[in-house]
C-alpha positions as CSV (number, residue, x, y, z in Angstrom):
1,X,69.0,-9.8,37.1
2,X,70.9,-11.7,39.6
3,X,69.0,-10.6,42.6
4,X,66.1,-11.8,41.1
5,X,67.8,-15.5,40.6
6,X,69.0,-15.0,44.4
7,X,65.6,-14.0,45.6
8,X,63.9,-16.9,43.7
9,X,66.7,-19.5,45.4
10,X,66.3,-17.9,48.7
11,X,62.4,-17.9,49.0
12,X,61.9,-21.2,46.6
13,X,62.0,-24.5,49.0
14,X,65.3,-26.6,48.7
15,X,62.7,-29.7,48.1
16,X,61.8,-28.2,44.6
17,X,65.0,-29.1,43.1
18,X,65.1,-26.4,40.5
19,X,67.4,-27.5,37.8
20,X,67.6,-23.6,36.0
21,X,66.2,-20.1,36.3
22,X,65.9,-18.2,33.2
23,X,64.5,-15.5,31.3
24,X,61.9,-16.2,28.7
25,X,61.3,-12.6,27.3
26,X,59.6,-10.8,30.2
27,X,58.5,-14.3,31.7
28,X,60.8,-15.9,34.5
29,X,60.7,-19.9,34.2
30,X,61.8,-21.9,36.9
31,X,62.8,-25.8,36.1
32,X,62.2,-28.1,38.7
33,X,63.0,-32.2,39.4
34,X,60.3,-32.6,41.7
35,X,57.4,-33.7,40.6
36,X,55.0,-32.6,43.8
37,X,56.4,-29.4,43.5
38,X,55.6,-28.8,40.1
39,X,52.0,-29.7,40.3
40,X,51.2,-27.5,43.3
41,X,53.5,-24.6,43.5
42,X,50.5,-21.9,43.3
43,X,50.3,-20.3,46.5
44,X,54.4,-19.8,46.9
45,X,54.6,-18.5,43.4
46,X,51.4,-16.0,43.8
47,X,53.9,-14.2,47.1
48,X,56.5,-14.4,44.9
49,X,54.8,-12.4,41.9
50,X,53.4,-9.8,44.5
51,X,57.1,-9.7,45.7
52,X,59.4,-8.9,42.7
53,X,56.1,-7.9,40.4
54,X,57.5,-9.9,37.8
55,X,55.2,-13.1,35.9
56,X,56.7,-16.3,37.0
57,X,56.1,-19.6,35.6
58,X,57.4,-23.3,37.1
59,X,57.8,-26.0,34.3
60,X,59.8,-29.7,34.7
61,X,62.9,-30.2,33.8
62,X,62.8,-32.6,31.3
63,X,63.9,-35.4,33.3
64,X,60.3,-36.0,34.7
65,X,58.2,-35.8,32.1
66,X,56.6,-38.6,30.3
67,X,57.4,-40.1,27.0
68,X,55.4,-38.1,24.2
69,X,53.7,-40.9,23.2
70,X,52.3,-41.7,26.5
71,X,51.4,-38.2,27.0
72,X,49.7,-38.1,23.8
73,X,47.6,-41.2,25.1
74,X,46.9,-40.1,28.5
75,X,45.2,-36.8,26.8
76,X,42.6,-38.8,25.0
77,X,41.9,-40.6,28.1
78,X,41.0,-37.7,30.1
79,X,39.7,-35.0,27.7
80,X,36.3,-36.0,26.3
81,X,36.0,-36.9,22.6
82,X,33.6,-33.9,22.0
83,X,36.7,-31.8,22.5
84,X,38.0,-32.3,18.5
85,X,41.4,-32.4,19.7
86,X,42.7,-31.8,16.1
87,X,46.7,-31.9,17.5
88,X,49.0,-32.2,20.2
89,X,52.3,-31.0,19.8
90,X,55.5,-30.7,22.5
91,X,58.5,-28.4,22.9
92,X,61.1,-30.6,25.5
93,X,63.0,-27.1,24.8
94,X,59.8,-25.0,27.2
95,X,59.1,-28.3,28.7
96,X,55.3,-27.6,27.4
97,X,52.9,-29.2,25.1
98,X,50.1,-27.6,23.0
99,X,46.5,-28.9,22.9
100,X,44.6,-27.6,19.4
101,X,41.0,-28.3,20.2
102,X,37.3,-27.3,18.4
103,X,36.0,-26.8,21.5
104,X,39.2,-25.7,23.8
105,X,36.8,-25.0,27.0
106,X,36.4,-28.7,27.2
107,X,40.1,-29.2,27.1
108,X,40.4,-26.6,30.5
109,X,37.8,-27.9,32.1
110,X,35.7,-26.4,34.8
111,X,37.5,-24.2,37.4
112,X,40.7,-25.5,35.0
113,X,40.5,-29.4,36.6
114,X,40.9,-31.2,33.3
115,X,43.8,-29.0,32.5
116,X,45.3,-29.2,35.6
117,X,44.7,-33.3,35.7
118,X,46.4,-33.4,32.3
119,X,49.5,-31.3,34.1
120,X,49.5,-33.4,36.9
121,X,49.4,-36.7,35.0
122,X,51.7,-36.1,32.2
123,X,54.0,-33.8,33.8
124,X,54.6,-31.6,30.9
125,X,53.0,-27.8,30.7
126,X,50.0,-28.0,29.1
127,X,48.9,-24.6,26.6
128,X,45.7,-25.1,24.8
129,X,44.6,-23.5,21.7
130,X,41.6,-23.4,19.7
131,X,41.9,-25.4,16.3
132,X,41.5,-23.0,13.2
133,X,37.8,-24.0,11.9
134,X,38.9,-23.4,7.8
135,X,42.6,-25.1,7.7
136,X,45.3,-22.9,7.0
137,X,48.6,-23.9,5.4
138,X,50.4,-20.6,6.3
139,X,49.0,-21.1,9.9
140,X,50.6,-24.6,10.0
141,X,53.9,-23.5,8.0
142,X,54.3,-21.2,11.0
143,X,53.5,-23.3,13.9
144,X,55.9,-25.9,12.2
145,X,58.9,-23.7,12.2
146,X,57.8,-22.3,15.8
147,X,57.8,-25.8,17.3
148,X,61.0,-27.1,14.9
149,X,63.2,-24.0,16.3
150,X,62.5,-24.5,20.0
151,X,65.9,-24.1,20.8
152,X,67.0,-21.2,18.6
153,X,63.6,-19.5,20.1
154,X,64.8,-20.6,23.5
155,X,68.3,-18.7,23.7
156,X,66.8,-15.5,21.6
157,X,64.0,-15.1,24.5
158,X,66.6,-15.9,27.0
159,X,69.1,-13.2,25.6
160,X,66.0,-10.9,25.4
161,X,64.8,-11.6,29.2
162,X,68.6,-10.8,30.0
163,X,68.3,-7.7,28.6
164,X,64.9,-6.4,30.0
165,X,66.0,-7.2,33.4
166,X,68.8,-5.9,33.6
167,X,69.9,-3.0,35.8
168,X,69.3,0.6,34.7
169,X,72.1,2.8,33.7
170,X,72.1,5.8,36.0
171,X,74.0,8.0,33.2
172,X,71.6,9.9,31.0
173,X,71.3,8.1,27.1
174,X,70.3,9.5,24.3
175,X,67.0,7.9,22.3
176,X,66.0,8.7,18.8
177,X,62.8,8.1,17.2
178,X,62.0,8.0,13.6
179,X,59.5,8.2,11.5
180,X,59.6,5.7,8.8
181,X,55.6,6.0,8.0
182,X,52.9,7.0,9.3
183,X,53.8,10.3,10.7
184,X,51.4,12.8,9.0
185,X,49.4,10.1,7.0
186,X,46.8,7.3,7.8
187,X,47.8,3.9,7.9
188,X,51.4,2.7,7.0
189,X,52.6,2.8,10.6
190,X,56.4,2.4,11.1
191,X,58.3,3.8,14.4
192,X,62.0,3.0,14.5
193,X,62.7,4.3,18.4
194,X,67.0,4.1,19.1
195,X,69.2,4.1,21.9
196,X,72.9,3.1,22.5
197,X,71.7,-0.6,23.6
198,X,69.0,-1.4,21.0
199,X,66.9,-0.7,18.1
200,X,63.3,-1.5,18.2
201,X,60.5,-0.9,15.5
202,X,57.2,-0.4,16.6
203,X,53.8,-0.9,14.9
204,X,54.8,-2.1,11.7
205,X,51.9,-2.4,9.2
């Protein structure tokens, strides 16, 4: 886990002015101060990937990006009205915003050029998702919580990234599986697979 960190600081220019590395699940996220940096970073994070065959994303430390409601206004500006932007919502937790839109492909852009003009403008990271065409109030009950527990979210996928990268135990472990559905049946799939370090259930239904 630390070589990765070491590698990134190594190989990542000193002009980036990366603020925090962390885990995010399975994702590494770099925070960075400079503004340049994070709006063209794609060739030095591309080698970087190849390198340690790990997905790597650069986001701004919250620092640099704009107020929320400029954001929110810059958005309209640039993304056409035949979009339906239904919402825009931000986490200054992931330093990202989210984009609902009826028609999301106008959101992107071609070739990803509105997308990458609303990055560049607003300096936040910008996710796009298509709004749900019959409204759902279990769908927005979700997102609401998702979105309200940012930072609780934030240190759970941290711990999690911790754990997945770090080093292998050399000592042979033991692993249990158990069936808690599903094994001579159709349907009602439950997995519990155990090992010293964790407990994970798999295919639950």
């Amino acid at each position: 886990m630390m070589k990765i960190k070491e590698v990134l600081l190594e190989s990542l220019p000193k002009e980036a002015e990366i603020t925090d590395i962390c885990f995010e699940g399975s994702e590494i996220v770099v925070y960075v101060k400079n503004e340049e940096f994070f709006k063209n970073n794609g060739e030095i994070i591309k080698a970087l990937v190849s390198k340690l065959k790990k997905r790597i994303s650069v986001r701004p430390d919250p620092a640099i990006s704009t107020d929320m409601e400029e954001a929110k206004e810059i958005i309209k500006k640039i993304v056409p009205e035949d979009a339906g932007i239904a919402d825009i919502t931000f986490e200054p937790a992931f330093g990202r915003l989210t984009i609902e839109a009826k028609k999301p492909g106008l959101v992107i852009g071609k070739g990803g050029a509105t997308l990458k003009k609303i990055k560049d403008q607003t300096l936040w990271f910008p996710v796009v998702r298509r709004a749900p065409t019959i409204p759902s109030e279990v769908v927005q009950i979700i997102r609401k919580v998702l979105f309200e527990e940012s930072e609780f979210r934030k240190k759970f996928l941290n711990k999690l990234g911790e754990r997945i990268h770090a080093a292998e135990r050399k000592e042979i472990e033991w692993i249990r599986v158990g069936f808690l559905g599903s094994g001579r049946e159709v349907g009602r799939s439950s997995i519990l697979v155990q090992t010293p370090r964790s407990n994970v259930m798999l295919d639950c239904g």
